[in-house]
C-alpha positions in Angstrom: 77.4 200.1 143.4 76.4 197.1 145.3 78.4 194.1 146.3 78.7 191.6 148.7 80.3 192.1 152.4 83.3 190.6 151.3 83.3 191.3 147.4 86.8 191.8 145.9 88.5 192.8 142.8 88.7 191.0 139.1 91.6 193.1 138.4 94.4 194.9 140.2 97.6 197.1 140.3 100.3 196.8 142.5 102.1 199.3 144.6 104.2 198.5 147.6 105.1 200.8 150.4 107.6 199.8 153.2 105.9 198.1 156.7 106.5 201.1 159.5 108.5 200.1 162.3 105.3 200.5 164.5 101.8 199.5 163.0 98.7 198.1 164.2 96.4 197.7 161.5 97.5 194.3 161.3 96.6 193.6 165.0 99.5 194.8 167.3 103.3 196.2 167.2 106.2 194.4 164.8 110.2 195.5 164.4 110.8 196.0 161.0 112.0 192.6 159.3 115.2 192.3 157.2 114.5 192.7 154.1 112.6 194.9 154.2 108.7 193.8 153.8 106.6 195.4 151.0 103.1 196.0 151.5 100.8 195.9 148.6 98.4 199.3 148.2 94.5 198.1 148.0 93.3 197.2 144.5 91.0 199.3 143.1 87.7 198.4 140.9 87.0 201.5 138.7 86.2 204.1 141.1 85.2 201.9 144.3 87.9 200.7 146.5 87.0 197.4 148.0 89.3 195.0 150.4 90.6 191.7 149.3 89.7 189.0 152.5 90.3 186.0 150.5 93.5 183.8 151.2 93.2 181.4 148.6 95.1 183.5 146.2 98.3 182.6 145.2 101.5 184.1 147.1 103.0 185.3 144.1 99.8 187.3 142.9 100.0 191.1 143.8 96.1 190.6 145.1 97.4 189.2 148.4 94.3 189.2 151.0 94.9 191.1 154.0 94.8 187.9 156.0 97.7 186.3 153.6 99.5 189.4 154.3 99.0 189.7 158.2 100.3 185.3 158.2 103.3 186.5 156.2 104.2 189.4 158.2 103.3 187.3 161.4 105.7 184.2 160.1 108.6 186.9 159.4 108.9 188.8 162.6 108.4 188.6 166.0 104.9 188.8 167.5 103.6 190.4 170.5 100.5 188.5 170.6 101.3 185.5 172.7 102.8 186.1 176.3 106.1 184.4 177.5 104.3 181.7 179.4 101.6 180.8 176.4 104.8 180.1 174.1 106.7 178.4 176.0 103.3 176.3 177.3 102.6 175.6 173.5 106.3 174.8 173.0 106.2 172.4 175.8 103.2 170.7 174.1 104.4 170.1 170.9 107.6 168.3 172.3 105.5 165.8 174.3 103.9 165.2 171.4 106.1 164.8 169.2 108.4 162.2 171.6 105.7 160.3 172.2 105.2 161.1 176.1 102.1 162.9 175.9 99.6 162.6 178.5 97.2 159.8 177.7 94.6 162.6 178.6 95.4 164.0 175.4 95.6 161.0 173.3 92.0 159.9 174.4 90.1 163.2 173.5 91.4 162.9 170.0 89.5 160.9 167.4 91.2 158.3 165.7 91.8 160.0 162.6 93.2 162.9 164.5 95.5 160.9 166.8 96.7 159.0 163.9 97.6 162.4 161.7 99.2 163.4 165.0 101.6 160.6 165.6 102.9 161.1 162.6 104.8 164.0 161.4 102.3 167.3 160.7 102.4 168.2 157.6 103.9 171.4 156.2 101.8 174.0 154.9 102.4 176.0 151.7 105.1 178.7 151.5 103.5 181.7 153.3 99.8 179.7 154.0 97.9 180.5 157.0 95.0 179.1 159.0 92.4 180.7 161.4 90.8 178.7 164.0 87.8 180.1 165.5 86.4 178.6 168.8 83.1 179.2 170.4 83.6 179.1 174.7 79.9 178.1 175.4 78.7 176.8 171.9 76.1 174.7 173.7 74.4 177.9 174.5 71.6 180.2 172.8 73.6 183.2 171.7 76.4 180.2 170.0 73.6 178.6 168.3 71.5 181.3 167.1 73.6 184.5 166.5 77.3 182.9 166.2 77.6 180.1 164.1 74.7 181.5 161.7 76.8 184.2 161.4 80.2 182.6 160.7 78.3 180.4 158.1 76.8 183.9 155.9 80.9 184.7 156.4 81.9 181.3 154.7 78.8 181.7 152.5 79.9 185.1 150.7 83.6 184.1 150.9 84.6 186.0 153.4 86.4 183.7 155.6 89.7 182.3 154.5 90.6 179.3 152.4 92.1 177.2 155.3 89.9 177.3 158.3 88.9 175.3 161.5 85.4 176.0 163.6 85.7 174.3 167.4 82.7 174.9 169.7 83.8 174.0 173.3 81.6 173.2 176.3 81.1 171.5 179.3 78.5 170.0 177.8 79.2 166.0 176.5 78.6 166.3 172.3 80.1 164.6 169.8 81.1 166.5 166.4 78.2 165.2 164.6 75.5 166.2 167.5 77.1 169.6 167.1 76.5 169.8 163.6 73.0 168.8 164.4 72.4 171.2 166.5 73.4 174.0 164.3 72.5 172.9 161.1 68.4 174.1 161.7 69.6 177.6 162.7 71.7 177.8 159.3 70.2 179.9 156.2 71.3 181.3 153.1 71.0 184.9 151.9 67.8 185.3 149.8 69.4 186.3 146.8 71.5 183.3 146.7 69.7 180.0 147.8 70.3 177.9 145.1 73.7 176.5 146.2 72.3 176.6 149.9 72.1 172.8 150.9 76.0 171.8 149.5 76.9 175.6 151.2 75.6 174.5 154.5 77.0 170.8 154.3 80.7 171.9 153.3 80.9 174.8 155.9 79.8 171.8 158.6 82.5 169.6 157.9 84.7 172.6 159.2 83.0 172.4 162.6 84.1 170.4 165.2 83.8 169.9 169.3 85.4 169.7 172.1 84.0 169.4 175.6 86.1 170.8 178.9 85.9 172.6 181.5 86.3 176.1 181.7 88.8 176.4 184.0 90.7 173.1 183.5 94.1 173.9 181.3 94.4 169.9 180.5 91.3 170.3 178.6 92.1 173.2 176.7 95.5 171.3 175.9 93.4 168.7 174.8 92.2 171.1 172.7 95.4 172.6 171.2 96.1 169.0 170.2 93.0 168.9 168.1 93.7 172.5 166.7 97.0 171.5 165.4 96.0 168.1 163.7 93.3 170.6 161.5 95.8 173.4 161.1 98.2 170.9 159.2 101.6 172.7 160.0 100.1 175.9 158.8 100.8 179.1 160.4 98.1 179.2 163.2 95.7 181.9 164.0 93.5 181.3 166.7 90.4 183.3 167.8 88.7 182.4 171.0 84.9 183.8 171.3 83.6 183.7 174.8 80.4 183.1 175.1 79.7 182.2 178.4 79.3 184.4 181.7 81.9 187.4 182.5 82.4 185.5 186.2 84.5 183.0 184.0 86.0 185.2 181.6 89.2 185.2 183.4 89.4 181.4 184.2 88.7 181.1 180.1 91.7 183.3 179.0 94.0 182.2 181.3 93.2 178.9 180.2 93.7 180.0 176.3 96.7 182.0 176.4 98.6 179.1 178.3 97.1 175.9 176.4 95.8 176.7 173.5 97.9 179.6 171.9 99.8 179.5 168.6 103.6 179.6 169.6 103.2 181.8 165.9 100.7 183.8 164.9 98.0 185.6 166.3 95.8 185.1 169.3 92.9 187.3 170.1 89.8 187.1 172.6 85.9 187.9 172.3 84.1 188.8 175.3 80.2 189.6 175.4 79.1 192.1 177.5 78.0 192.8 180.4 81.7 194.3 180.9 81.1 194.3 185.2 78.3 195.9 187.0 79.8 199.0 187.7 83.5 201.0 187.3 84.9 198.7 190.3 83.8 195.3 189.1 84.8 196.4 185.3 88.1 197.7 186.1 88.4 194.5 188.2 87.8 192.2 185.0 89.7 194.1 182.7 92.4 193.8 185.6 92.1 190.3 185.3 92.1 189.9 181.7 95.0 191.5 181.2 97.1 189.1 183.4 96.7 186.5 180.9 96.1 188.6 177.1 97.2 192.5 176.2 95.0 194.8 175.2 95.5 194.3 171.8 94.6 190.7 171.8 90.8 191.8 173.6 87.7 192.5 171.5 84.9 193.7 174.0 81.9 192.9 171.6 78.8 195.4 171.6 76.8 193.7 168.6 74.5 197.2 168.2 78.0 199.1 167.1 77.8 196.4 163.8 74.5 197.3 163.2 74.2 199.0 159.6 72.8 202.2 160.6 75.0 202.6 163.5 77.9 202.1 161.0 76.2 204.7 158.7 76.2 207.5 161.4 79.4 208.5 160.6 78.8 208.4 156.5 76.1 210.7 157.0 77.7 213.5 159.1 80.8 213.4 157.5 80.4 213.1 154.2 77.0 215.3 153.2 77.5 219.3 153.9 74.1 219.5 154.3 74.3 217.9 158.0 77.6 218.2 160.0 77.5 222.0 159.7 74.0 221.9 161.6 75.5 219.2 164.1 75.8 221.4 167.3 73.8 223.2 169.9 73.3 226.2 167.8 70.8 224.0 165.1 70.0 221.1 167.2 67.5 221.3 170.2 68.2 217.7 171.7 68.9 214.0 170.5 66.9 211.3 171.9 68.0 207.5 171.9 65.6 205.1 172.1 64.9 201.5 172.2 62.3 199.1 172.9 61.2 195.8 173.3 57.3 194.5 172.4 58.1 191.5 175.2 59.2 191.0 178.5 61.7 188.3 180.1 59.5 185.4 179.7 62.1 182.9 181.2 65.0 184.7 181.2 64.2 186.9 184.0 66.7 185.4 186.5 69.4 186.7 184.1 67.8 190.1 183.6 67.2 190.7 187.6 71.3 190.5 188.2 71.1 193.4 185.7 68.5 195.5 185.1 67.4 197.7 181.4 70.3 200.4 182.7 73.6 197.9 182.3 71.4 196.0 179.7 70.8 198.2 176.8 71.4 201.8 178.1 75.2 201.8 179.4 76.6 199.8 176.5 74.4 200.0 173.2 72.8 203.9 173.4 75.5 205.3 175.2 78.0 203.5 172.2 75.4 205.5 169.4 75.5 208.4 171.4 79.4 208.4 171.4 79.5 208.0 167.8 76.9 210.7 167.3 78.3 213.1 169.1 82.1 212.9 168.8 84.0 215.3 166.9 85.8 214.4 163.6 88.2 212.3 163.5 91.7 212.6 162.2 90.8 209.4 160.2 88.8 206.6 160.0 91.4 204.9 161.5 90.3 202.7 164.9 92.0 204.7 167.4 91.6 208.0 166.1 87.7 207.3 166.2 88.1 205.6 169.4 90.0 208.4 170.8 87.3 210.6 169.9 84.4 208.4 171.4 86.7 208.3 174.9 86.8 212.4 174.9 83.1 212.6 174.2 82.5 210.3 177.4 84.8 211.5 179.3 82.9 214.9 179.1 79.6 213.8 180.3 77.9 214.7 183.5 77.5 211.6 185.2 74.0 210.5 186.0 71.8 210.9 189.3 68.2 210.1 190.6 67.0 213.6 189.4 68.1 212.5 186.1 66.3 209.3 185.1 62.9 207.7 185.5 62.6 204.3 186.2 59.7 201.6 185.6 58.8 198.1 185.6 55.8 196.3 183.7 52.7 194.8 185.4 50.3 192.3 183.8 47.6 193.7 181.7 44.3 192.1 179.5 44.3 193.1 176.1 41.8 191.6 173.5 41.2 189.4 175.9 44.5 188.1 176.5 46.5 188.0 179.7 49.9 189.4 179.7 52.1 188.6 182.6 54.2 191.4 184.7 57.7 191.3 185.1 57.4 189.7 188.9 54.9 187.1 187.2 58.2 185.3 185.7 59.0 182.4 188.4 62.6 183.7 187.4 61.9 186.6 189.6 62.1 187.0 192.9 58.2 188.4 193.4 59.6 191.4 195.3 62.1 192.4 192.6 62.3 196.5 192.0 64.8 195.9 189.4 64.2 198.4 186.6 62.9 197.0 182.9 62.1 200.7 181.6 64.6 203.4 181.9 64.5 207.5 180.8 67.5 209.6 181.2 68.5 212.8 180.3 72.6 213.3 179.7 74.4 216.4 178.7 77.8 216.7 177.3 79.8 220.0 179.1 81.6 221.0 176.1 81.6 223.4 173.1 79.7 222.0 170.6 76.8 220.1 172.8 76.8 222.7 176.0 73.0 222.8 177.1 71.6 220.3 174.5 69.6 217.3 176.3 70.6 213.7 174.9 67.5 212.1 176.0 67.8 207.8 176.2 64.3 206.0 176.8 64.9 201.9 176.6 61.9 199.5 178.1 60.8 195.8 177.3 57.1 194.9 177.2 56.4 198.2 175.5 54.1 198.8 172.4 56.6 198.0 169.3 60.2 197.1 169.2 62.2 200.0 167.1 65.2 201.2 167.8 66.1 204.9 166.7 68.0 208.0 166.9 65.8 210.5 166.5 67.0 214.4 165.6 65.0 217.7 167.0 65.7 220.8 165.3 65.6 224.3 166.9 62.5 226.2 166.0 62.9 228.8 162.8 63.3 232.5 164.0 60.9 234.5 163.3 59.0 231.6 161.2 56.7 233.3 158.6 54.1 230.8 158.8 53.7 230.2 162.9 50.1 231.2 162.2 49.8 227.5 160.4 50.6 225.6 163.1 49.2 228.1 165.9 50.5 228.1 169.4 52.8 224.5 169.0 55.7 225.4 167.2 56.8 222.2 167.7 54.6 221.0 165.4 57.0 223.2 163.2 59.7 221.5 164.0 62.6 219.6 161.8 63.2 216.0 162.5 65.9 213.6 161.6 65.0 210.0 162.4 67.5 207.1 162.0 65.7 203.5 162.6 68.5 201.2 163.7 65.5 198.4 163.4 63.7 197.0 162.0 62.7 198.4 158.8 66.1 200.3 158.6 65.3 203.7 157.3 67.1 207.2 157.4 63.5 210.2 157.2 63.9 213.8 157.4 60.7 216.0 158.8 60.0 218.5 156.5 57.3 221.8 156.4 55.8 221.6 152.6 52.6 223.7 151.3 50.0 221.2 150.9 48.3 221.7 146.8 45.9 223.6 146.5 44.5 227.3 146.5 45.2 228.1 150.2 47.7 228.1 152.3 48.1 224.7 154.5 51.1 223.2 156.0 52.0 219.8 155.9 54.9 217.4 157.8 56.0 214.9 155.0 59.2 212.7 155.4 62.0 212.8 153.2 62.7 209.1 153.5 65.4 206.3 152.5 63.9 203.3 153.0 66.5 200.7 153.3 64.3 197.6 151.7 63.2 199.9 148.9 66.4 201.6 147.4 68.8 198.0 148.2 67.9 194.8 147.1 70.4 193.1 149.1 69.5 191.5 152.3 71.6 193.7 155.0 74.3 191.2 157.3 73.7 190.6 160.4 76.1 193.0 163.1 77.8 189.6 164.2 79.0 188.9 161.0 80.4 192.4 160.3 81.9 192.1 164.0 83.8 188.7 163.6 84.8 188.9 160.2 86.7 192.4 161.8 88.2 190.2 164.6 89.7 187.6 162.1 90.9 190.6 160.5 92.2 192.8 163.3 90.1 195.3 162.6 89.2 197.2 166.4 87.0 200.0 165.3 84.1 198.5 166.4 85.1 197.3 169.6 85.3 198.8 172.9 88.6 199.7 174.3 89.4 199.5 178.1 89.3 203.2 178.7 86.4 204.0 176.7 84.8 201.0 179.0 85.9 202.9 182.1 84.4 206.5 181.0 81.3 204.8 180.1 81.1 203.3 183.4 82.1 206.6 185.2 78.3 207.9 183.5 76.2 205.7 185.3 78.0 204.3 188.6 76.8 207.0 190.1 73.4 206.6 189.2 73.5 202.7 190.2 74.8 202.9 193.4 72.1 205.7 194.6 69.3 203.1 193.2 70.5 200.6 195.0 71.5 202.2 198.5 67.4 203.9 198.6 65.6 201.0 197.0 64.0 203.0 194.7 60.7 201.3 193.8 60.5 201.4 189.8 56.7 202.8 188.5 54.8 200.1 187.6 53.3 200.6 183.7 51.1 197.9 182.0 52.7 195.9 179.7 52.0 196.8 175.9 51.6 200.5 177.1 54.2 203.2 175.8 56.0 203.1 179.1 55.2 205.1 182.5 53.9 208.5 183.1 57.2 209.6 184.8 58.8 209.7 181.2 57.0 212.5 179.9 57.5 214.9 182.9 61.1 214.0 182.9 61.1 215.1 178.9 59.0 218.2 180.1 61.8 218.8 182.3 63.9 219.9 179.2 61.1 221.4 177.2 60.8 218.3 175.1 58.4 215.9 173.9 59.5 212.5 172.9 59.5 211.6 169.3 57.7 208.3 169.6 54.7 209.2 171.3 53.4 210.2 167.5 50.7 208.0 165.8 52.9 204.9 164.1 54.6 206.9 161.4 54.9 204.9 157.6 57.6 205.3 156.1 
């Protein structure tokens, strides 16, 4: 059965079961209110369960959304989401508003409309009626206008985001509303299926969107900012959801900013940060140290966008719920895993970021080292966020870290192909011209415990390579005593089982098969047993932001990365870092296009494996 994202139910039952004295499904810890709360079960749609996100409903229906629950629970019993100081800060505010002895700093940052709905009394919202305010930290920048706002428009466009709503983007950047709404609007599109409403779609989610400009670090302007916030809240409950898109080295400034000026005195409060989470264990620990002196760890969503990606999310359905694979998903069945991902360009302008970081912090400590955790945990208790979190931390935590015998490094030169010039990675005037900083990675990892002891986890990621795919790509042992070695002579491997899972593009799950081709003799063939994404689903598949921020409005942490899990996955590769930096390790140079450097493949030989990728371009 297909449906949208954010599809819910026609009809519905209702059940009610009593709010536990400790919970945090609904994003942190709440005393039991007096009486008693009830807590309606999910509706069901004949034999599909599917969640309710929409807040429009009335109070009174049993459908209540789980964002009209969590702003009832929230308005009935004490939070834990705002500290001391960002209460009594907001507190402060509202009765220097309110007496008329606010800071003219305040007064002239409003509009006129909003500092006229302000001087007056705010209006009161509707018994148990909520808002979410969502503001973008850095909205003048690329990831804001081409990832973020496109993906809390497809949220608004299927529905998803609740009935009262408010979109700020804040930067220092001078803007007014309307020049922000310009500069989105172009990046803004509908989903295929569903085009026809797309121009009245686009224009009512825009007059939600506003701007503020401020400093990062400035508290007046993020004050300034509350001000605003409350005028398009209306006197609702307030739930405010800060996403950070800006550099981590003012992460810190940012939050201590938000959680002492611009958080609900009610309500919830919670923080989006992009990675890179710190260079290494120090500088991470260090961050999450700081962090933590303004927000808990509840209120902290440390955002990997390849963890919303659909077959990342899949990896789980397919282990756990088909016999046919968890029962082969250990060292006795499985010869190794490999993880890779490349990239068909190179830096071309962004280089001076990339150099501070390298393809080892950029793709391989976060996004493959995330899959691999999720591939290779054991099962959860349930699929709730810390159970499968729990299980991703012991997985990690079990790892051998890495060291120079372990990896391979590289870095792309220029090359001529059909008679065009490609430039090298040093070419970019971003670059310092004697950079070493690594743009192709191979590693080999192994996980000392029972189920994965001896089994290589193999992670190859490069930019300027021949394609860009990303996939997870399964080796099965060879078949004892197999009846038909003679077919494939002296290569078994040519025998063996595959399981390939392309994260992108062209998402597709294939399975490497042996099968008698027809005929009167007897000749082998490899054939793939394939779902094809685009073939077997008409729908157009969401983009991982919006999956990601539609589970921040709703508290949802299973795809985000906890502080401990952050400080295992570090512990992996500081190692490694340090030893590259302290020798200088100069990176093999491979020509851009190519399938990476030489030093790959002897690395795989190594482990008595051949990467899956170096195959002729496989159609699926």
């Amino acid at each position: 059965m297909e449906g949208s994202l954010c599809s819910y139910r026609s009809s519905c039952t209702q059940s009610s079961t009593a709010l536990p004295k400790t919970s945090s499904r609904y994003g942190g810890l709440f005393e039991p209110a007096k009486p008693k709360l009830e807590l309606p079960r999910r509706r069901r749609c004949g034999s599909m369960e599917v969640k309710c996100f929409r807040t429009s409903i009335s109070p009174k229906s049993p459908c209540r959304s789980k964002l009209h629950r969590r702003s009832v629970f929230a308005a009935s019993v004490p939070t834990l989401f705002s500290s001391e100081s960002s209460s009594s800060s907001n507190s402060a505010t509202a009765t220097a508003l309110q007496d008329g002895v606010a800071t003219k700093q305040i007064k002239d940052a409003l509009s006129p409309s909003e500092e006229a709905a302000l001087e007056g009394p705010l209006p009161s919202g509707g018994e148990g009626e909520s808002t979410v305010s969502i503001t973008v930290v850095g909205a003048s920048g690329d990831l804001a206008k081409k990832k973020i706002f496109p993906a809390l428009f497809a949220l608004f466009y299927e529905g998803c985001l609740p009935k009262h709503f408010t979109i700020f983007g804040y930067a220092r950047s001078k803007m007014t509303d309307q020049e922000l709404r310009n500069l989105i609007s172009g990046t803004l599109t509908c989903r295929i299926d569903q085009r026809e409403s797309c121009d009245d779609k686009i224009d009512k989610f825009l007059k939600n969107c506003f701007y503020h400009s401020g400093q990062y670090n400035s508290e007046a302007d993020f004050k300034q900012l509350d001000a605003k916030l409350k005028v398009h809240e209306g006197g609702r409950l307030a739930n405010r959801l800060f996403y950070l898109s800006i550099p981590p080295n003012i992460f810190i400034d940012v939050a201590r900013c938000a959680s002492r000026s611009s958080s609900p005195a009610k309500g919830w409060t919670r923080v989006i940060v992009e990675k890179p989470f710190g260079r290494d264990s120090e500088s991470s620990a260090e961050l999450t140290t700081g962090l933590k002196q303004f927000l808990s760890e509840e209120q902290i969503y440390r955002i990997d966008h390849y963890l919303g990606k659909e077959l990342v999310e899949n990896l789980s359905v397919l282990r756990f719920s088909n016999l046919v694979f968890e029962p082969l998903w250990s060292r006795q069945y499985i010869r190794n895993v490999q993880f890779l991902f490349s990239e068909d360009f190179g830096t071309e302008g962004r280089g001076g970021y990339f150099d501070n970081y390298g393809i080892i912090r950029d793709i391989m400590q976060n996004h493959l080292l995330q899959m691999l955790a999720l591939f290779a945990m054991e099962p959860p208790v349930s699929l709730d966020a810390e159970d499968i979190r729990n299980e991703k931390v012991k997985v990690l935590r079990s790892m051998r870290a890495l060291h120079l015998e372990d990896i391979v490094v590289g870095q792309y030169k220029s090359h001529v192909r059909g008679g065009v010039k490609y430039p090298g990675y040093t070419d970019d005037k971003t670059v310092p011209s004697n950079s070493i900083t690594p743009t192709f990675a191979a590693a080999a990892l192994f996980i000392d415990n029972a189920r994965w002891d001896g089994v290589p986890f193999l992670m190859k990621a490069g930019k300027a390579l021949h394609n860009r795919r990303t996939e997870i790509r399964v080796q099965f042992r060879h078949v004892p005593g197999n009846l038909y070695k003679r077919s494939f002579g002296t290569d078994l491997d040519q025998a063996t089982n595959e399981l390939v899972i392309r994260v992108q593009p062209d998402e597709a799950i294939y399975l490497k098969i042996n099968n008698k081709i027809p005929g009167l003799g007897m000749r082998l063939d490899r054939s793939n047993l394939n779902l094809h994404y685009a073939d077997r689903y008409s729908r157009e598949i969401p983009d991982a932001y919006e999956r990601l921020l539609l589970d921040a409005v709703e508290g949802e942490r299973r795809l985000f990365i906890r502080s401990d899990e952050l400080d295992a996955a570090w512990a992996i590769f500081t190692p490694l870092l340090k030893e590259l930096e302290l020798r200088k390790v100069a990176p093999e140079l491979y020509p851009y296009g190519s399938r990476g450097p030489v030093g790959a493949h002897y690395l795989a030989a190594k482990y008595n494996v051949r990467w899956g990728d170096m195959n002729v371009e496989e159609k699926v």
